[in-house]
KOLLO-730814 format. One record per atom (N, C-alpha, C, CB): residue in three letters; x negated, y, z negated. Coordinates in steps of 0.02 Angstrom, whole numbers, plus 50000, padded with zeros to 5 digits. Glycine has a CB too. Example, Ala and Ser with C-alpha at 12.3 -4.5 7.8 and 13.67 -1.06 7.14 Angstrom:
residues 2
ALA493404971649610 ALA493854977549610 ALA493404983549610 ALA494354977649548 SER493584988849646 SER493164994749643 SER493555000249606 SER492964997049714 
//
This chain:
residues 273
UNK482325460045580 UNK482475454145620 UNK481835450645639 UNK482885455945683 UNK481735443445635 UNK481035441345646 UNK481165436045695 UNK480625438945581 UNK480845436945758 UNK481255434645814 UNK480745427245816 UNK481295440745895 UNK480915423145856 UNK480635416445842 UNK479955415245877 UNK481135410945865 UNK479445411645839 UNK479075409945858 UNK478745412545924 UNK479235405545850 UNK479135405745968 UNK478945406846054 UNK478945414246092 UNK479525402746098 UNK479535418546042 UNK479875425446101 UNK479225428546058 UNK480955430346094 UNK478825427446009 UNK478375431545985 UNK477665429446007 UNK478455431845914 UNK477605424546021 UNK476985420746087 UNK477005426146137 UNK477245411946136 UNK477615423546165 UNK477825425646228 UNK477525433946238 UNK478685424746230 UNK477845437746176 UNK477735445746186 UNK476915446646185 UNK478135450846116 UNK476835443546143 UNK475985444846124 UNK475575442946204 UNK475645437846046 UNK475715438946244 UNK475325437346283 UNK475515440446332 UNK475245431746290 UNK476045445146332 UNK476165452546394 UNK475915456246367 UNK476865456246417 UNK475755457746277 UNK475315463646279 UNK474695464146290 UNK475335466246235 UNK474495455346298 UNK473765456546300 UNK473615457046370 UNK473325451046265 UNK473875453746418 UNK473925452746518 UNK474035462746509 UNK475055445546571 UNK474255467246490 UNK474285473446508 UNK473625474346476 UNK474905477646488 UNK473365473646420 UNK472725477846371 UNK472205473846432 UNK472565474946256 UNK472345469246470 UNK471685465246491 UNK471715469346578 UNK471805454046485 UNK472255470946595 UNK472345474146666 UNK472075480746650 UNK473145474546699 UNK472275483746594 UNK472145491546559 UNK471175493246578 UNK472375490846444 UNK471115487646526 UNK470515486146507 UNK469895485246578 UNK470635479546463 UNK470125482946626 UNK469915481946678 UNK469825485346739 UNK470115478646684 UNK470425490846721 UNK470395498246750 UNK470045503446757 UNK470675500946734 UNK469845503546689 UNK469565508046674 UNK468955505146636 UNK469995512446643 UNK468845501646649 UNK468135499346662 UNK467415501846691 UNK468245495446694 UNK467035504046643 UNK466275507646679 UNK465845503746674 UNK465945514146650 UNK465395502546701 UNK464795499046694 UNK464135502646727 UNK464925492246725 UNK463685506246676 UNK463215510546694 UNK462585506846741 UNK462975513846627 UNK462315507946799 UNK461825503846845 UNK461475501746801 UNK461415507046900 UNK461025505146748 UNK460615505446723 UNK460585496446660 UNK460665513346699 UNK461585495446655 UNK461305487846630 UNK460945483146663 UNK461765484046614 UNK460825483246717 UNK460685479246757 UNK461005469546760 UNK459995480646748 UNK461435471246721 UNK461565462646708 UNK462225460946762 UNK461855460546608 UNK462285454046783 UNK462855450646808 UNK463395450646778 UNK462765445246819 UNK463745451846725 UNK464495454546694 UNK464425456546648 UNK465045450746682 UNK465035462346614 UNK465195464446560 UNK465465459546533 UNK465515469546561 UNK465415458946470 UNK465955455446415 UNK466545462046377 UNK465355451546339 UNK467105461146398 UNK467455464246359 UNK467895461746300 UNK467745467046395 UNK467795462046236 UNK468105458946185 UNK468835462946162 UNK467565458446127 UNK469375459746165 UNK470055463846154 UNK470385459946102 UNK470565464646223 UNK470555464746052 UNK470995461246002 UNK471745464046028 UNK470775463345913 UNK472155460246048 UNK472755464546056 UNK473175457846026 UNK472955468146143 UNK473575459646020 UNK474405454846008 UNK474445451945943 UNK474515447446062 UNK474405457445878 UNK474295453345825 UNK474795448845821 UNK474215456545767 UNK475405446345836 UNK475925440845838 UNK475345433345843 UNK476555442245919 UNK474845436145866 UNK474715429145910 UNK473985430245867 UNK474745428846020 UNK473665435545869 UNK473035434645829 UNK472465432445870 UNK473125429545774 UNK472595433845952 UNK472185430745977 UNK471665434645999 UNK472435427246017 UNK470875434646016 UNK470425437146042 UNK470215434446112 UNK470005436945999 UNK470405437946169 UNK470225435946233 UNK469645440146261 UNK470815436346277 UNK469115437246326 UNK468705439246318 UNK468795438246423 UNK468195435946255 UNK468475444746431 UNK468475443146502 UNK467755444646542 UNK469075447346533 UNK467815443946577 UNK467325445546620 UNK467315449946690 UNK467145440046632 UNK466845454646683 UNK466795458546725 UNK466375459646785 UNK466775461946699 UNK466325458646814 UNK465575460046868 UNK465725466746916 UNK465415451946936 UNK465055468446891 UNK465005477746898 UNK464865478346972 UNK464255482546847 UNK465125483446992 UNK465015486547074 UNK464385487347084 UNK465335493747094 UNK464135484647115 UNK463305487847112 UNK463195495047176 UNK462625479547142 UNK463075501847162 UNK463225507347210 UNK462575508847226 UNK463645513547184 UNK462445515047271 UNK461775517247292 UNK461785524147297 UNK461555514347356 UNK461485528647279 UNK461345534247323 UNK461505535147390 UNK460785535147324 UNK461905540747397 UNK462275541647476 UNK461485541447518 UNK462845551347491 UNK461575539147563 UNK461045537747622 UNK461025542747666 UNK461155531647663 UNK460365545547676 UNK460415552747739 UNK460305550147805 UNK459745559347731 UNK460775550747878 UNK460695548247927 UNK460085551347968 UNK461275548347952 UNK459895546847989 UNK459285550148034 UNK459275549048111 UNK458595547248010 UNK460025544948114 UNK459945543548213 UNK460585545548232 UNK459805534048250 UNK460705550448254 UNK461445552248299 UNK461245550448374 UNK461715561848295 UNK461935553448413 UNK461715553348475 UNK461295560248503 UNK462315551848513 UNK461095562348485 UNK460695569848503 UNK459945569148469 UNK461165577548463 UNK459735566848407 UNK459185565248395 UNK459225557248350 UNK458885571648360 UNK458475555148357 UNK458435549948346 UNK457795551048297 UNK458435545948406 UNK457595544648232 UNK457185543848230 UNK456735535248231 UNK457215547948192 UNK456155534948251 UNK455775528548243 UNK455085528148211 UNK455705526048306 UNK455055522548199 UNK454215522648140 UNK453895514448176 UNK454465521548007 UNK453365515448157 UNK452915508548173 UNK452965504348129 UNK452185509148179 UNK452865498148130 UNK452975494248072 UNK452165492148053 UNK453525487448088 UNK451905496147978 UNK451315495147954 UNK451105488647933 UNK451235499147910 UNK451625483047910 UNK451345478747862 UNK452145475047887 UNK451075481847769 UNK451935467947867 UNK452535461447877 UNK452925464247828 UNK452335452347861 UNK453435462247837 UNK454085464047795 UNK454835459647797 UNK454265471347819 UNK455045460647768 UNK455595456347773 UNK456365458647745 UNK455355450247737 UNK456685460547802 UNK457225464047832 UNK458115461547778 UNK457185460847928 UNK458275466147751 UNK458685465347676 UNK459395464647704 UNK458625472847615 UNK459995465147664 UNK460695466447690 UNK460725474047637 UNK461395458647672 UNK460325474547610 UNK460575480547565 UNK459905483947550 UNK461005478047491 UNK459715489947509 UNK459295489947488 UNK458905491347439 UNK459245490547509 UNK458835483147424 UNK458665480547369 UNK458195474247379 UNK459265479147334 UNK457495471747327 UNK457195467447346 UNK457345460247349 UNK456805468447323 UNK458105461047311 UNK458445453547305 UNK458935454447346 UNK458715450847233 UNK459005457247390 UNK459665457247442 UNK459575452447480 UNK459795463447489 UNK459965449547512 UNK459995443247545 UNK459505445247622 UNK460915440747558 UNK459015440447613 UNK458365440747685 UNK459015439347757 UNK457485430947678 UNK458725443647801 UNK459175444547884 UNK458795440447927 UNK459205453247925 UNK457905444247928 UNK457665441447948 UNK456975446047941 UNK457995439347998 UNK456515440747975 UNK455725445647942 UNK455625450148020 UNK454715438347918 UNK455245454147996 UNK454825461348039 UNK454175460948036 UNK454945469148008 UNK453865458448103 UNK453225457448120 UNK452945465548136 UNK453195451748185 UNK452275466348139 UNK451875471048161 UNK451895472548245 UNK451205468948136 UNK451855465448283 UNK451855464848361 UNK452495462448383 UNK451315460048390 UNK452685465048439 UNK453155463748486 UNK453045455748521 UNK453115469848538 UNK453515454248540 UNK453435447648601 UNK452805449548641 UNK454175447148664 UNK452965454548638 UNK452325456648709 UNK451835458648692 UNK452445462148762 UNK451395457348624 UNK450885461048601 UNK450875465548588 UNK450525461448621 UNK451205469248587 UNK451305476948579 UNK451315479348528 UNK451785479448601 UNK451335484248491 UNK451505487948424 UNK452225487648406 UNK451305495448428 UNK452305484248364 UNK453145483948339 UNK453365489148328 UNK453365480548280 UNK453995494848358 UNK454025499048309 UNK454895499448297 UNK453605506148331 UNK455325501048252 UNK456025500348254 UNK456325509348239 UNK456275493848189 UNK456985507348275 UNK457405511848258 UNK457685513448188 UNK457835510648294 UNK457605519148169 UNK457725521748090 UNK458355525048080 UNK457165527148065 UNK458745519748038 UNK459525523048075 UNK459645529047996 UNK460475514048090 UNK459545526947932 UNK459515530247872 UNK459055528647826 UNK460045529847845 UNK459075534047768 UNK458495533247712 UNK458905532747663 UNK457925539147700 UNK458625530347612 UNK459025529347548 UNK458615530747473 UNK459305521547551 UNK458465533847441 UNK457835533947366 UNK458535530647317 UNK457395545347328 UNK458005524347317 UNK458295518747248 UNK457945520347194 UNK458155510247256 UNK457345526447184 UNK457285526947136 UNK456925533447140 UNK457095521747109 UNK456475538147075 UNK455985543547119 UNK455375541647151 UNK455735548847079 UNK455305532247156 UNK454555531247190 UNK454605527047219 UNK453975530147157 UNK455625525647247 UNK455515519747296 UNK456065523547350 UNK455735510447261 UNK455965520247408 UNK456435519847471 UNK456465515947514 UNK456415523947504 UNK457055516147546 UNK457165511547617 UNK457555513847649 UNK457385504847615 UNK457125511147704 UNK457435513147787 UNK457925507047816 UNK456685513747853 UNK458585509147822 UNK459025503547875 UNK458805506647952 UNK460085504147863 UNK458685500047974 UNK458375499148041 UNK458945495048093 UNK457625494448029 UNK458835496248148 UNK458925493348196 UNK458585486448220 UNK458845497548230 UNK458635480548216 UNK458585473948210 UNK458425470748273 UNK459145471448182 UNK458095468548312 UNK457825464548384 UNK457815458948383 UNK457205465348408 UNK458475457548349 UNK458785448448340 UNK459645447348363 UNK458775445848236 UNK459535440648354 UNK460345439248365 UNK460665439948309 UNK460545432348389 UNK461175439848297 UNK461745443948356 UNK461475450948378 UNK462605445648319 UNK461545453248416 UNK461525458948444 UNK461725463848410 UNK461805458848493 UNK461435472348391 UNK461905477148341 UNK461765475048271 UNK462765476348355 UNK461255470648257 UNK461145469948185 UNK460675473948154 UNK460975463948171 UNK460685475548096 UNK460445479248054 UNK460185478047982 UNK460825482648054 UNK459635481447978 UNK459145480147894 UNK459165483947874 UNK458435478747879 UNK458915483147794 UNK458345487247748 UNK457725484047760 UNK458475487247665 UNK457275490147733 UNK456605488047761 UNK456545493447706 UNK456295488447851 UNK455735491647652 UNK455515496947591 UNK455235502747659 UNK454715493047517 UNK455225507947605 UNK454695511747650 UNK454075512647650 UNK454775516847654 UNK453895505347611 UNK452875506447629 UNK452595501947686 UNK452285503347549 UNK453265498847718 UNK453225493947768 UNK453135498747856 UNK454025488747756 UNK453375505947832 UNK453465509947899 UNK453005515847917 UNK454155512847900 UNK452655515847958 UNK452405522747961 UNK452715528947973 UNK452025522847999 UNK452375534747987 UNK452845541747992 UNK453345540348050 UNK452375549348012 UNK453885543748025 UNK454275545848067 UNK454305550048125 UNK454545547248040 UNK454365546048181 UNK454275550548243 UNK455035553948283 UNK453835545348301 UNK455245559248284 UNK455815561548326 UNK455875561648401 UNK455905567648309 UNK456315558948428 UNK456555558548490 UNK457115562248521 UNK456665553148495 UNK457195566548556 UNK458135569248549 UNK458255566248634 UNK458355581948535 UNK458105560348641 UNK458275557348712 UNK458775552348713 UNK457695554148745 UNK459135551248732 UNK459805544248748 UNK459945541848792 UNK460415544648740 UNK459845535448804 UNK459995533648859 UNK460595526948864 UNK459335532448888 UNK460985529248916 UNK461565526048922 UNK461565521748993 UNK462135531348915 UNK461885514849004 UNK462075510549052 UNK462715508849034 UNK461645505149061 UNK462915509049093 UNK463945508449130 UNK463685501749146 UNK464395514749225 UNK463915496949131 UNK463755489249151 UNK464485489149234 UNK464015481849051 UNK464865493149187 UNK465505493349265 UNK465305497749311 UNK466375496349251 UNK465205503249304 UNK465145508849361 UNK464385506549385 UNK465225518049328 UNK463835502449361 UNK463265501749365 UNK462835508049393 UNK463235496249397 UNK463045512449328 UNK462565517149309 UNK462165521149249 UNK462745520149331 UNK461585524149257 UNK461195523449206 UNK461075530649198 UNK460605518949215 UNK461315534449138 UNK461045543849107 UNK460665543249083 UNK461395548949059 UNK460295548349074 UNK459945548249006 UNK460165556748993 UNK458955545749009 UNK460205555448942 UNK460355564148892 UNK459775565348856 UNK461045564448822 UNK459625573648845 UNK459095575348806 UNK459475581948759 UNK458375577348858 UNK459425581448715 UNK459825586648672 UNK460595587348671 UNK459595593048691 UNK460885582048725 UNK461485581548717 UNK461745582248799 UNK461735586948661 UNK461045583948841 UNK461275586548892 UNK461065581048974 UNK460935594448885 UNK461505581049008 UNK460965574449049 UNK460475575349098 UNK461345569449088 UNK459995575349076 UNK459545574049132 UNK459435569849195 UNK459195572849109 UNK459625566649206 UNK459295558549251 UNK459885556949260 UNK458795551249211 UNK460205553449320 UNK460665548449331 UNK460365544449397 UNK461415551749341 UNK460575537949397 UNK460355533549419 UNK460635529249431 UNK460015532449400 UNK460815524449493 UNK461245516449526 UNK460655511249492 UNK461295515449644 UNK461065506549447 UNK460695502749419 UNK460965494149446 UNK460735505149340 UNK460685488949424 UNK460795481949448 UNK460945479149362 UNK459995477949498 UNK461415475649343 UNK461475473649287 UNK461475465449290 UNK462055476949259 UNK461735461949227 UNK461525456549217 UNK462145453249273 UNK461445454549135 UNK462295445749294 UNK462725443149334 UNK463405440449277 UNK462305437049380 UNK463965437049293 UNK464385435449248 UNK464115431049188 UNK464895432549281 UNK463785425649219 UNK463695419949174 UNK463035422849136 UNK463585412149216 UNK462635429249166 UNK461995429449127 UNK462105438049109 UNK461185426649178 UNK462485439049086 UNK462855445749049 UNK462425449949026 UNK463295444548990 UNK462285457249035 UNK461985463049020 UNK462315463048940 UNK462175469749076 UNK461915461348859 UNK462385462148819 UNK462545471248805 UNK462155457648757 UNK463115469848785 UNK463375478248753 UNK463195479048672 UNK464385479548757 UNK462985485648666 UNK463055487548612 UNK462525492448590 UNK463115482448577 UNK462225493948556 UNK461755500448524 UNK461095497548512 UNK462045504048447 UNK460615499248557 UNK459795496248557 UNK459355501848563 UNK459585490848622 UNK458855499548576 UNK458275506148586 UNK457525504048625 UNK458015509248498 UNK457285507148644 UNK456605505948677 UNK456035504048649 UNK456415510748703 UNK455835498148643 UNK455435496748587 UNK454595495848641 UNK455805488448535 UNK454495496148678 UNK453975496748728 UNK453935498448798 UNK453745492048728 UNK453205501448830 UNK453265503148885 UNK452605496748939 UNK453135512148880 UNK452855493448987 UNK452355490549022 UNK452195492449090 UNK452455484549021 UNK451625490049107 UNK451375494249165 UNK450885487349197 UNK450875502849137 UNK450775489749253 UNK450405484249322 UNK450535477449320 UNK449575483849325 UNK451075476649317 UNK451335468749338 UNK451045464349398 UNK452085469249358 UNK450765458349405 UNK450815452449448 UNK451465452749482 UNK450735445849409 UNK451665452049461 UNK452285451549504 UNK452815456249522 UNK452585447449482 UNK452845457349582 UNK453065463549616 UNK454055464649616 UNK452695462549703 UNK454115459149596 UNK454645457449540 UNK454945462949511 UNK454365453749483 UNK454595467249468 UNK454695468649422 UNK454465475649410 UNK454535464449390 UNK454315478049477 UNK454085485149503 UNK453695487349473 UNK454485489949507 UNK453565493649469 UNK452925497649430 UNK452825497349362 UNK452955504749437 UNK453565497449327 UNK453535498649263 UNK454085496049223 UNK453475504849254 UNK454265493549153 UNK454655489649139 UNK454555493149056 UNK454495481749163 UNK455225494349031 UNK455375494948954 UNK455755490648928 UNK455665500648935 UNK455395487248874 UNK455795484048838 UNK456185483948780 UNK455605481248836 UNK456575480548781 UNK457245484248742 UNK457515481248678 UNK457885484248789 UNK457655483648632 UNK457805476148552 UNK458395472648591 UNK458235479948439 UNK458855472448646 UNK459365468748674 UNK459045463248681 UNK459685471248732 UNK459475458648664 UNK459145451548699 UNK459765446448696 UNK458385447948649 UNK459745443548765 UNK460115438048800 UNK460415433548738 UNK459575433548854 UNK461115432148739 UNK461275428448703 UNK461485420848740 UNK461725432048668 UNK461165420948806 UNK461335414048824 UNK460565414048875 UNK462255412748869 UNK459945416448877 UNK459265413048900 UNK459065414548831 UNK458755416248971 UNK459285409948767 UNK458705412348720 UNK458035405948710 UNK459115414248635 UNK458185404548780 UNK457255400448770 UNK456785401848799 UNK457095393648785 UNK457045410048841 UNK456845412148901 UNK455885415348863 UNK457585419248941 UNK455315415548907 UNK454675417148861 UNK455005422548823 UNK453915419648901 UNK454705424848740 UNK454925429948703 UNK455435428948666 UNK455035434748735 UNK455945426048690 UNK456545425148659 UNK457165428648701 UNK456465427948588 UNK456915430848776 UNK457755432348804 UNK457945440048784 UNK458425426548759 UNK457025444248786 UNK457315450248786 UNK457635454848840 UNK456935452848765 UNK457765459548838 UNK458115462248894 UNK457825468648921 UNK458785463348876 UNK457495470948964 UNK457135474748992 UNK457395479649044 UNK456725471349012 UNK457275485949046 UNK457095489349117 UNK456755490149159 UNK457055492849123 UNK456795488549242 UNK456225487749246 UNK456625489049337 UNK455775480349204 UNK455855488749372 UNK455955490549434 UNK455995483949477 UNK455415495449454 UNK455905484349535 UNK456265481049578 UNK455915479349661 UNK456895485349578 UNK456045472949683 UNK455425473849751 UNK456085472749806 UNK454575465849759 UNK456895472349769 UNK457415470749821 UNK457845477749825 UNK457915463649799 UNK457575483649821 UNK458165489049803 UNK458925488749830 UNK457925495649828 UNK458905484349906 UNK459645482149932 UNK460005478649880 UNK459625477249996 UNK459925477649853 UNK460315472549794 UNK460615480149748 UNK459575465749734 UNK460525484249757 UNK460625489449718 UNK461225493449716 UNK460185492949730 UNK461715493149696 UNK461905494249622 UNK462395487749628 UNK462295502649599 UNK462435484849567 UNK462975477149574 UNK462785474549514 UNK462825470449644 UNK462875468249496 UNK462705459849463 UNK462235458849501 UNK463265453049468 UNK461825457649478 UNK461065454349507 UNK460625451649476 UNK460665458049533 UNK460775452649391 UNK459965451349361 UNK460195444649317 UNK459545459249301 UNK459725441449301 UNK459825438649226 UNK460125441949154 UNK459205437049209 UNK459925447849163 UNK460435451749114 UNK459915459449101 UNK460615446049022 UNK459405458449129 UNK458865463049140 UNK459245470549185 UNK458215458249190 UNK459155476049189 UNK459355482049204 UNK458895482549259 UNK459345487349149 UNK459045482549312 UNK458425483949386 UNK458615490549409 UNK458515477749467 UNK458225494049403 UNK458035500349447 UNK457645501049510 UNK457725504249411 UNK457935506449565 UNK457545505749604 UNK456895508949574 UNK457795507949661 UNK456065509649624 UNK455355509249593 UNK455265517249584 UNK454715505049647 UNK455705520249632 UNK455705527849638 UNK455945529349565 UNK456235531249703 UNK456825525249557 UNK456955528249488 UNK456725528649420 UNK457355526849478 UNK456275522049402 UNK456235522349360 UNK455615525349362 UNK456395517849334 UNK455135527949418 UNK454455531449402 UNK454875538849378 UNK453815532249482 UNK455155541249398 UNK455625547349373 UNK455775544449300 UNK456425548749426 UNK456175542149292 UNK456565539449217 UNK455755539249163 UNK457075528549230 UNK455015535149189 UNK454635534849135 UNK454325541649138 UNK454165528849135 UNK454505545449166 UNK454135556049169 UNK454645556349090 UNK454635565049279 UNK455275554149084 UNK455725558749033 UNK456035555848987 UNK456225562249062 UNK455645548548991 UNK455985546648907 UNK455195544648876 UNK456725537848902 UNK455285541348826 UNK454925542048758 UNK455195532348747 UNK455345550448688 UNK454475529848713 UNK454645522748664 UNK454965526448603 UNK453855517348636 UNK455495519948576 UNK456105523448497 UNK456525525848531 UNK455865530448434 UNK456645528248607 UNK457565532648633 UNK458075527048630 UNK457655536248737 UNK458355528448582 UNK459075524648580 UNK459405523648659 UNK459655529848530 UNK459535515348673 UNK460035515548716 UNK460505511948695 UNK459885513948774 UNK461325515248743 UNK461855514148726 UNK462155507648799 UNK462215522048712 UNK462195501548784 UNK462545499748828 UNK463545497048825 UNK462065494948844 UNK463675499748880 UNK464455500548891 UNK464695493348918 UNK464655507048952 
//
């Protein structure tokens, strides 16, 4: 029986929509082509005689990444050389943003090292913890951009509600403390930061003995000097103590935080709630 024309179109172009779904399934594409799509050439549907050709674009994967920052230990590195902060890691991954050597404050840049990754046996990168907006952002960074890795097993946590401040060391807490957080309109932001410097003998009595600064930064003073980072720091009003009070800055009384700088470390992850 030789069925007509069209119903033999017709069949040929379901067998080829299955050979081309088939085909697409089971689909490999080894890293090592390095190219933007496969070409797959399929002869299917001799009714029709046709050769369709599709296109594929390959998964691009990585080597599982070893974590290096829980909440019990942490690690951080200095930043040796300018660099410029990836979405992946890779040297064509889309730029986040660049990584200076110095802090706002002159200081030694150094970031939180959240994992490692070997893209090859003579390359690596570190995803970092980011001291930009939005808040909670994250890089690649190569690893000839970082110096050694330094370990921390310190954490420190702020209750923006209960306005209070732990710090844990091995999992365990050391320190608790009545803290002053940011006011409604000038909001303490939330989310996962770290200590990126320590300052000492302030002008202004403001700002008590000692002050750490933090990759958090204000998402509504960002014209504030620096860019609207967000700091710990002491205090010349301790009555104001514990509440809404700051610009978004964490105020301790001068007692607490001379205690608090005896037992943490620059690189301790903090967690704000």
């Amino acid at each position: 029986m030789t069925l007509p024309f069209e119903r033999r179109r017709a069949l040929g172009r379901a067998k080829a929509s299955e050979g081309i779904r088939a085909a697409v399934r089971h689909a490999r594409v080894p890293l090592t082509l390095g190219a933007s799509a496969l070409l797959l050439v399929l002869h299917v549907a001799p009714a029709d005689a046709q050769t369709y050709v599709v296109h594929v674009t390959p998964h691009i994967s990585y080597p599982r990444s070893s974590r290096l920052t829980d909440d019990k230990v942490a690690h951080w590195a200095k930043v040796v050389q300018p660099t410029i902060a990836r979405s992946e890691p890779r040297s064509t991954a889309r730029a986040v943003t660049t990584v200076g050597m110095l802090t706002s404050d002159d200081t030694q840049n150094l970031v939180l090292v959240l994992a490692r990754v070997e893209v090859s046996p003579t390359t690596a990168w570190y995803r970092i913890r980011l001291a930009i907006l939005p808040n909670n952002s994250t890089g690649w960074v190569p690893e000839r951009a970082l110096g050694g890795l330094v370990e921390v097993n310190t954490h420190l946590y702020v209750d923006r509600k209960t306005h209070r401040m732990t710090l844990e060391r091995d999992g365990i807490v050391v320190f608790r403390a009545a803290v002053g957080v940011g006011k409604s309109y000038w909001p303490t932001p939330r989310g996962e930061f770290y200590i990126r410097d320590k300052l000492t003998r302030f002008d202004d009595p403001l700002y008590g003995p000692i002050a750490f600064g933090t990759s958090a930064r204000s998402p509504i003073l960002t014209d504030w000097p620096g860019g609207g980072f967000i700091g710990i720091h002491g205090t010349n009003q301790p009555e104001l103590l514990p509440g809404n009070v700051s610009h978004g800055c964490i105020r301790m009384r001068n007692a607490d935080i001379l205690k608090l700088a005896r037992l943490i470390k620059v690189g301790t992850p903090v967690t704000i709630r």
